[in-house]
PQR file with spaces between the fields and no chain letter, atoms N, CA, C, O and H, PARSE charges and radii, in Angstrom:
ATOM       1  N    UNK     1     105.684  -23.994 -165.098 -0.4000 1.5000
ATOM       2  CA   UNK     1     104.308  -23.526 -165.031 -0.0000 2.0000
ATOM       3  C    UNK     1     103.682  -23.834 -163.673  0.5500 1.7000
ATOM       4  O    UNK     1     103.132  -22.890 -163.105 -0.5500 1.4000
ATOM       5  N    UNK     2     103.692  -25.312 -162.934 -0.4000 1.5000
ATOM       6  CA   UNK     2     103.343  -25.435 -162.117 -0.0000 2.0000
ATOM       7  C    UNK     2     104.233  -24.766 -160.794  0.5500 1.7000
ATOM       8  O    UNK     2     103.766  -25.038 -159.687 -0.5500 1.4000
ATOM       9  H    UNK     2     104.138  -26.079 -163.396  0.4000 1.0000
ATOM      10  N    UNK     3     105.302  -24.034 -160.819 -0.4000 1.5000
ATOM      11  CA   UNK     3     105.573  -23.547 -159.922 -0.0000 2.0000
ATOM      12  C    UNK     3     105.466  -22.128 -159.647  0.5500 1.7000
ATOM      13  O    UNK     3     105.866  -21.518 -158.656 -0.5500 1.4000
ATOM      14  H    UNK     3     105.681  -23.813 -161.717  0.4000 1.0000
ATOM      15  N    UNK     4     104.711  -21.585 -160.941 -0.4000 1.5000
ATOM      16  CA   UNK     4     103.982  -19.928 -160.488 -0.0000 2.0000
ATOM      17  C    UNK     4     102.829  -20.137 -161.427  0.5500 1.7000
ATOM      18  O    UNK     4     102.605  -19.201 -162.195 -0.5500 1.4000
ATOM      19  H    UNK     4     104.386  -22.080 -161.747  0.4000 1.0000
ATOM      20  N    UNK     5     101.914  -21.391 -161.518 -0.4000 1.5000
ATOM      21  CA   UNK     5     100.973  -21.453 -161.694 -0.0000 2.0000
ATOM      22  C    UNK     5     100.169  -20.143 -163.107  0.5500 1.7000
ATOM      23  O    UNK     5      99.200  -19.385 -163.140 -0.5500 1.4000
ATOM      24  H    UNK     5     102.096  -22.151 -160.894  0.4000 1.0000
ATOM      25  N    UNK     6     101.203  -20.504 -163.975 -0.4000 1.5000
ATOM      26  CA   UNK     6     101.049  -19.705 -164.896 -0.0000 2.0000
ATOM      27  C    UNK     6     100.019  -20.480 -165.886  0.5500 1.7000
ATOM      28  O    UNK     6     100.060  -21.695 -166.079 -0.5500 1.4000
ATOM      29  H    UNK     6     101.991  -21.119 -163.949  0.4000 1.0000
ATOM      30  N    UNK     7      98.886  -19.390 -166.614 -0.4000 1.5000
ATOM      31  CA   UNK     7      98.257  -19.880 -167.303 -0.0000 2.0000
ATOM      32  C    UNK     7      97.173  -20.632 -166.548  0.5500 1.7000
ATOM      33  O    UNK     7      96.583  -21.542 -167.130 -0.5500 1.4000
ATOM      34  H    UNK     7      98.854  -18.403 -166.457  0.4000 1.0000
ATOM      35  N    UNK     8      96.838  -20.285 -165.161 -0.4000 1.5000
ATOM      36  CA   UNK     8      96.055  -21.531 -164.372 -0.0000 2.0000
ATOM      37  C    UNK     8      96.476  -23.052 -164.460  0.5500 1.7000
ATOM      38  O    UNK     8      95.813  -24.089 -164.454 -0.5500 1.4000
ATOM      39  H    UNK     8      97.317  -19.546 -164.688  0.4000 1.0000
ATOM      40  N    UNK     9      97.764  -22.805 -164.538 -0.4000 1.5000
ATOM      41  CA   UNK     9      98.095  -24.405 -163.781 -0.0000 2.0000
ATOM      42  C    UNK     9      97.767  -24.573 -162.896  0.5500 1.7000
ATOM      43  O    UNK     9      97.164  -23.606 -162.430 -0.5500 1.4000
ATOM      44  H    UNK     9      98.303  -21.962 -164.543  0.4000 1.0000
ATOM      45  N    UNK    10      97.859  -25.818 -161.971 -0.4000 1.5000
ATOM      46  CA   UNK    10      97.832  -25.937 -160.325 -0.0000 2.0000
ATOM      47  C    UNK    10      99.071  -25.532 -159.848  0.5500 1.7000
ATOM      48  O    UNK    10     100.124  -25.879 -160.382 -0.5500 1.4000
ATOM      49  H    UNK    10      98.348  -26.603 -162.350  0.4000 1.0000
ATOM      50  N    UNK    11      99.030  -25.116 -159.281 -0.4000 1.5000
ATOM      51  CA   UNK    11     100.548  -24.742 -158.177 -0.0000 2.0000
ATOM      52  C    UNK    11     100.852  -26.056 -157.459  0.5500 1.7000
ATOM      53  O    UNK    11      99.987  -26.663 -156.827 -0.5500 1.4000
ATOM      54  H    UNK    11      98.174  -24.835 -158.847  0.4000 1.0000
ATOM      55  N    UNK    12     102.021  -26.439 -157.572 -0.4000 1.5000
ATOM      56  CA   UNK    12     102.920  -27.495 -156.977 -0.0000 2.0000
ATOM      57  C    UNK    12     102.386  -27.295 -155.602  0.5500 1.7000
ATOM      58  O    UNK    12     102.393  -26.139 -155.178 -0.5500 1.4000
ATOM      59  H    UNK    12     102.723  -25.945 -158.085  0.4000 1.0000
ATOM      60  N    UNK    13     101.911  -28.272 -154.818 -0.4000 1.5000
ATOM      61  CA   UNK    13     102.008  -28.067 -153.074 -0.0000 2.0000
ATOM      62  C    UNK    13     100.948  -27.858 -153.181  0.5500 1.7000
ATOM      63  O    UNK    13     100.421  -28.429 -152.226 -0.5500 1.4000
ATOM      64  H    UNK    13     101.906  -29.211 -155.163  0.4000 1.0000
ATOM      65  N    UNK    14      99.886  -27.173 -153.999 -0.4000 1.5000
ATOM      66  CA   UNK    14      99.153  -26.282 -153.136 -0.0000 2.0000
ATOM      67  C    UNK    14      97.813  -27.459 -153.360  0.5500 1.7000
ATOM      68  O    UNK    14      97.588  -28.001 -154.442 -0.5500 1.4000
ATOM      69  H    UNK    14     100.314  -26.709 -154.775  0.4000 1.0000
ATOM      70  N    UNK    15      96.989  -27.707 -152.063 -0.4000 1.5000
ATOM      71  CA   UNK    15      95.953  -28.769 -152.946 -0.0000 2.0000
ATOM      72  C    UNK    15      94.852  -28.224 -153.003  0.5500 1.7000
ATOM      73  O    UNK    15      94.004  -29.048 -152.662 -0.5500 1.4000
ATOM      74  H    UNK    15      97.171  -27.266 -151.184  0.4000 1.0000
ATOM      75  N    UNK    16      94.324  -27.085 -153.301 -0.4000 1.5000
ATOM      76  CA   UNK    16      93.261  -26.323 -153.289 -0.0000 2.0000
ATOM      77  C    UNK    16      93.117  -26.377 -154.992  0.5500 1.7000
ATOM      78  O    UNK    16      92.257  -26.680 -155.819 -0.5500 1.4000
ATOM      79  H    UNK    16      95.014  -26.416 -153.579  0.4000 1.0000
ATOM      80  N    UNK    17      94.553  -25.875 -154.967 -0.4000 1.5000
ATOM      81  CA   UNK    17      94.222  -25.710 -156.390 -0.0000 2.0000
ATOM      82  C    UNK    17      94.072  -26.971 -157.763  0.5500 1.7000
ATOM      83  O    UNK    17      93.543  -26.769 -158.856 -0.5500 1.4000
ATOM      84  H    UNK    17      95.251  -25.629 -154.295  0.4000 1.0000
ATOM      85  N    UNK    18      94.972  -28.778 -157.088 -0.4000 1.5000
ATOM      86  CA   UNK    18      94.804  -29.861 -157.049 -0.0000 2.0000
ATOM      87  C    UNK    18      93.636  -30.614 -157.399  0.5500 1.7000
ATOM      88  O    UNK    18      93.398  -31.405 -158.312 -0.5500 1.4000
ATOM      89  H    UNK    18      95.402  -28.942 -156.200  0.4000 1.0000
ATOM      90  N    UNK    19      92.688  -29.978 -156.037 -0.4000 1.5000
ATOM      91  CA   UNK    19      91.379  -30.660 -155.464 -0.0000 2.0000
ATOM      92  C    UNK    19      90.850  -30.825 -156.920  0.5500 1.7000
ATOM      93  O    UNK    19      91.020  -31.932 -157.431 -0.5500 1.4000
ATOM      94  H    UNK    19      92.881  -29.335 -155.295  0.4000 1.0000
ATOM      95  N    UNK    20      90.152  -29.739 -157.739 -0.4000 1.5000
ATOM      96  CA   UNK    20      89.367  -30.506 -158.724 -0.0000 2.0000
ATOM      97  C    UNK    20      89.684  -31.197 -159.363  0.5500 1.7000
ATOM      98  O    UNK    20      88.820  -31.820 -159.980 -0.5500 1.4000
ATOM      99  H    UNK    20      90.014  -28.840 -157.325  0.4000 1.0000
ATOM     100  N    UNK    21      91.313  -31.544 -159.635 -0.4000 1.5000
ATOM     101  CA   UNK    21      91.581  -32.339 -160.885 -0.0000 2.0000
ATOM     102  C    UNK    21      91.650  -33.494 -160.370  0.5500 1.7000
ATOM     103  O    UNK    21      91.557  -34.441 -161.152 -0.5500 1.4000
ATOM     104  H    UNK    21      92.014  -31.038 -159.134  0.4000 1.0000
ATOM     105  N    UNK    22      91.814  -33.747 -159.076 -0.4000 1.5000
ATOM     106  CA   UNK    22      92.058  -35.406 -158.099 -0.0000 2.0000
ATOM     107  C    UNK    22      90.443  -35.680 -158.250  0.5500 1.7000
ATOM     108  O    UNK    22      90.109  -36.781 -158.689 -0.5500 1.4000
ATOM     109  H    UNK    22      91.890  -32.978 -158.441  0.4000 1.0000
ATOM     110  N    UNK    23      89.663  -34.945 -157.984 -0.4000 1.5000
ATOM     111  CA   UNK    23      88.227  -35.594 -157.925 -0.0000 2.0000
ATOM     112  C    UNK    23      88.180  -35.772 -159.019  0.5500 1.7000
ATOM     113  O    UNK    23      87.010  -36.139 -159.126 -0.5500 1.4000
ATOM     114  H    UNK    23      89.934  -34.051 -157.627  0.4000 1.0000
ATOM     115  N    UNK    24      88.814  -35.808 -160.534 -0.4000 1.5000
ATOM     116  CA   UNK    24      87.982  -36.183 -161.700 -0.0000 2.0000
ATOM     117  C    UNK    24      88.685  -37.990 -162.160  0.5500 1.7000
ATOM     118  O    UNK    24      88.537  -38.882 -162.996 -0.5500 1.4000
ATOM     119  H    UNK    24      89.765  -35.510 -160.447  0.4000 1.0000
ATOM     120  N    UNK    25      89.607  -37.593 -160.734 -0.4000 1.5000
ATOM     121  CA   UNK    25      89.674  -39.239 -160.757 -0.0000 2.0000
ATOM     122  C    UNK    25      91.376  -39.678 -161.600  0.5500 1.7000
ATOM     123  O    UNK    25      91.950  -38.648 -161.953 -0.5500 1.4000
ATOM     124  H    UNK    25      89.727  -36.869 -160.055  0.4000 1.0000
ATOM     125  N    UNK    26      91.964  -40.643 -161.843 -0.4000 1.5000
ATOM     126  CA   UNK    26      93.497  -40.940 -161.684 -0.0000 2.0000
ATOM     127  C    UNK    26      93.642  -41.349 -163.314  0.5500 1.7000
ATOM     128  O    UNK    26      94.730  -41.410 -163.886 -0.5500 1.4000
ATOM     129  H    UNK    26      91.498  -41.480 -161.556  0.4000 1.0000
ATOM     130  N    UNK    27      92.721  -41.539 -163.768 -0.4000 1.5000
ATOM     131  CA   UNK    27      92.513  -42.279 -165.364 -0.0000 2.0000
ATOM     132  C    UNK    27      92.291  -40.746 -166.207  0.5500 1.7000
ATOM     133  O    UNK    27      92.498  -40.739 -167.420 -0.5500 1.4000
ATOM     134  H    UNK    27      91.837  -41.489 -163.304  0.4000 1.0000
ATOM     135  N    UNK    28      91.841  -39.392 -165.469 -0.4000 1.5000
ATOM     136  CA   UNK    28      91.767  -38.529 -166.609 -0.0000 2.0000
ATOM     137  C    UNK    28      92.606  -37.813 -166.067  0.5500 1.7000
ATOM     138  O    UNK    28      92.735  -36.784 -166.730 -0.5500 1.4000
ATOM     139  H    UNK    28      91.673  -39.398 -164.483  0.4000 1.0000
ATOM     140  N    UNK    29      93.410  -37.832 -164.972 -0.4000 1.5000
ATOM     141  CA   UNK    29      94.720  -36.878 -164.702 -0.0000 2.0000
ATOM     142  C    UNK    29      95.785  -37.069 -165.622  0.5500 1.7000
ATOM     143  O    UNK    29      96.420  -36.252 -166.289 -0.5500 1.4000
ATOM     144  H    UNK    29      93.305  -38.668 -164.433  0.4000 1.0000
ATOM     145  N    UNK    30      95.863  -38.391 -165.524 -0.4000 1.5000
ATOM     146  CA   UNK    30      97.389  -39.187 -166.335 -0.0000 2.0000
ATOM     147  C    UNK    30      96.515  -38.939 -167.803  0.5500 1.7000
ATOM     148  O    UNK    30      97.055  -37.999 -168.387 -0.5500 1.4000
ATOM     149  H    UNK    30      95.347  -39.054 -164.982  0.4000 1.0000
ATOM     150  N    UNK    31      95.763  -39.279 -168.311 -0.4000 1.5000
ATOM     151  CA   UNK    31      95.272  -38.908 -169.797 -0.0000 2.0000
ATOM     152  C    UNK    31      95.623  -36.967 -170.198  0.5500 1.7000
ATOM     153  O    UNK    31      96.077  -36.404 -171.194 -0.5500 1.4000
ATOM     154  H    UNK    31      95.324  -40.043 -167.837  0.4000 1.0000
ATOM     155  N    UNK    32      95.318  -36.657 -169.363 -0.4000 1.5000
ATOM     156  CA   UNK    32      95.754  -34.920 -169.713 -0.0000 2.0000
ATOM     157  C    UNK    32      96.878  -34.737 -169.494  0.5500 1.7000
ATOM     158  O    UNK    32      97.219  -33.932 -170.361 -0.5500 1.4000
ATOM     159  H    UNK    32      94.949  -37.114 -168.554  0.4000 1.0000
ATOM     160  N    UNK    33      98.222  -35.092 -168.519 -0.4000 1.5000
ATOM     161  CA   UNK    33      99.181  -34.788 -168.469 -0.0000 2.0000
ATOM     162  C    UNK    33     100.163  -35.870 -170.130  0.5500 1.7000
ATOM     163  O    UNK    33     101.212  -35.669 -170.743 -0.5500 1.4000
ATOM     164  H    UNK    33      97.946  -35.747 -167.815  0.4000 1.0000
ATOM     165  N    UNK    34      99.403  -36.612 -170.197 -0.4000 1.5000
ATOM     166  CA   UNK    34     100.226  -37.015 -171.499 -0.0000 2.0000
ATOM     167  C    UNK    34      99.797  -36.931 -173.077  0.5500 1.7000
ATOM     168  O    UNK    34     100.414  -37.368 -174.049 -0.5500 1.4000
ATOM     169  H    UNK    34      98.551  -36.775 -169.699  0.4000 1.0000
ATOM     170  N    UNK    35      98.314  -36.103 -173.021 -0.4000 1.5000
ATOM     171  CA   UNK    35      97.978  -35.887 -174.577 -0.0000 2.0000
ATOM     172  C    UNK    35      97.634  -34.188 -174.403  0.5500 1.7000
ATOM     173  O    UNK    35      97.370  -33.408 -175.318 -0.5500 1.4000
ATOM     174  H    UNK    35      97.813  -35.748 -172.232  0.4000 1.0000
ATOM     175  N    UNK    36      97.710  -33.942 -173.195 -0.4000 1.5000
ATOM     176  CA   UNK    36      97.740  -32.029 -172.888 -0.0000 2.0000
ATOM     177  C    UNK    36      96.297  -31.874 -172.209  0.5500 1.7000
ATOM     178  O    UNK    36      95.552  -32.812 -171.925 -0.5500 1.4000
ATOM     179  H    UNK    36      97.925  -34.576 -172.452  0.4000 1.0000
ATOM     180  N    UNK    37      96.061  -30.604 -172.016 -0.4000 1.5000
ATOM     181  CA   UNK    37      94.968  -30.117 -172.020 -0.0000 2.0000
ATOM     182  C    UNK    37      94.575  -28.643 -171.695  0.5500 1.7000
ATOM     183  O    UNK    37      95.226  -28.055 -170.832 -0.5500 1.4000
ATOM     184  H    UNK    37      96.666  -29.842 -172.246  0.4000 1.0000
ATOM     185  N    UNK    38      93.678  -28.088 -172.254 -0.4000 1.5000
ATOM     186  CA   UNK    38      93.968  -26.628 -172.149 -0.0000 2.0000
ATOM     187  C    UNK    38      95.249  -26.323 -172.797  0.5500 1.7000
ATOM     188  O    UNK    38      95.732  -26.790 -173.829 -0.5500 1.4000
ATOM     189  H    UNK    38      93.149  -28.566 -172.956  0.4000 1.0000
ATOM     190  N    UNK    39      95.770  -25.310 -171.856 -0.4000 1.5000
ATOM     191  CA   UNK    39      96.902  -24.640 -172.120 -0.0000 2.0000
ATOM     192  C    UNK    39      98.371  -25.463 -171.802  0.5500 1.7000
ATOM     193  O    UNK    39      99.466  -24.934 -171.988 -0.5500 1.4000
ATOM     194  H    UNK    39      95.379  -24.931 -171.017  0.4000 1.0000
ATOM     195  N    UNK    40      98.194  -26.802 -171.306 -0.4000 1.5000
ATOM     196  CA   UNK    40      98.953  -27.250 -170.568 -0.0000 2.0000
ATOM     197  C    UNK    40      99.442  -28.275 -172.122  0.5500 1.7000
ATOM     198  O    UNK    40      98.406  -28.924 -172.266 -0.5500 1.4000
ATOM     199  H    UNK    40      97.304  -27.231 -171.154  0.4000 1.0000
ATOM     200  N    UNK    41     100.190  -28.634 -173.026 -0.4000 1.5000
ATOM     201  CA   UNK    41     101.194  -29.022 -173.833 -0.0000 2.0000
ATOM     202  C    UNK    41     101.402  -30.606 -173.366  0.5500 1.7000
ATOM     203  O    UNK    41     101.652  -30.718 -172.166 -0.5500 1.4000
ATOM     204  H    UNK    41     101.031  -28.106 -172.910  0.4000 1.0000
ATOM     205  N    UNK    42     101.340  -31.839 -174.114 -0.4000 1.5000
ATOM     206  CA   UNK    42     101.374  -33.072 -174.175 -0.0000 2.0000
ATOM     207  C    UNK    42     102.804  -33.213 -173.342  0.5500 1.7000
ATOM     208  O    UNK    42     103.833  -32.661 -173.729 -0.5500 1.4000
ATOM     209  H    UNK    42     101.137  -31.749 -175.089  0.4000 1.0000
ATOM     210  N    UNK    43     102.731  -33.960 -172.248 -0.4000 1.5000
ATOM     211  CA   UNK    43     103.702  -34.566 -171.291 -0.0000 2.0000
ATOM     212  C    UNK    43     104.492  -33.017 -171.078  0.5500 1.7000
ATOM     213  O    UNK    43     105.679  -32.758 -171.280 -0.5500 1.4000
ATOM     214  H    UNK    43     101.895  -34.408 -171.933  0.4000 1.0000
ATOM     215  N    UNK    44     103.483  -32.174 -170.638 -0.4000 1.5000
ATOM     216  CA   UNK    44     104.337  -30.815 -170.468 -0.0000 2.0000
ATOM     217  C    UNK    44     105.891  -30.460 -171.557  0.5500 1.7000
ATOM     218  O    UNK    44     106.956  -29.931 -171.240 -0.5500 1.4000
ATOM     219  H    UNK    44     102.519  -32.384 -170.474  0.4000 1.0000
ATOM     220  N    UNK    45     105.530  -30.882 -172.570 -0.4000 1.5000
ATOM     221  CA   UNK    45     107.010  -30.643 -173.522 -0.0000 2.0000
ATOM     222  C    UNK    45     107.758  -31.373 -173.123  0.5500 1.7000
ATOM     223  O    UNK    45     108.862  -31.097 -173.592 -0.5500 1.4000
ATOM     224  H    UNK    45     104.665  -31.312 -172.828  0.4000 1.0000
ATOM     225  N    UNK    46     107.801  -32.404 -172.327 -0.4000 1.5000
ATOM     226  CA   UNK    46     108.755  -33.042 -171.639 -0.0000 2.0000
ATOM     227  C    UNK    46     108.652  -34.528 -172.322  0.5500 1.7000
ATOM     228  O    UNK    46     108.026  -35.406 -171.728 -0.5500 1.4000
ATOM     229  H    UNK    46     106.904  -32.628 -171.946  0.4000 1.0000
ATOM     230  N    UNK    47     109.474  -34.875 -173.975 -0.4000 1.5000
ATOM     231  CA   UNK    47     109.372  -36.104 -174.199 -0.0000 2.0000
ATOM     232  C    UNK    47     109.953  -37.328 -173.488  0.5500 1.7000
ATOM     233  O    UNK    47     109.409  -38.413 -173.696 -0.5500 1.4000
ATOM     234  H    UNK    47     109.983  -34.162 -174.457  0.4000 1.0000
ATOM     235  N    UNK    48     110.968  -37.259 -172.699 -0.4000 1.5000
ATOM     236  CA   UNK    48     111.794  -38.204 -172.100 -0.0000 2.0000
ATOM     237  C    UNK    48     110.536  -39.342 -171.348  0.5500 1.7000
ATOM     238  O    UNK    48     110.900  -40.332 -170.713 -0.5500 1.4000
ATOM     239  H    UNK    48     111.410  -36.378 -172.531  0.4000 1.0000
């Protein structure tokens, strides 16, 4: 997803598209990448 930014992911590399989610700070990035958010699926489907 993040590498054709499907669904409005951020695109890998790109920090434009980054920027808002770094300003909401390091405690609600890591909280959404491991319980989901939006369209984006708990630890990206990725249980390991």
């Amino acid at each position: 997803c993040h590498a054709s930014g499907v669904n409005g992911a951020p695109k890998s590399g790109n920090a434009d598209d980054w920027a808002p989610r770094i300003a909401q700070g390091k405690d609600v990035l890591v909280k959404h990448a491991l319980e989901g958010f939006n369209a984006m699926p708990a630890k990206g489907t990725c249980m390991d």
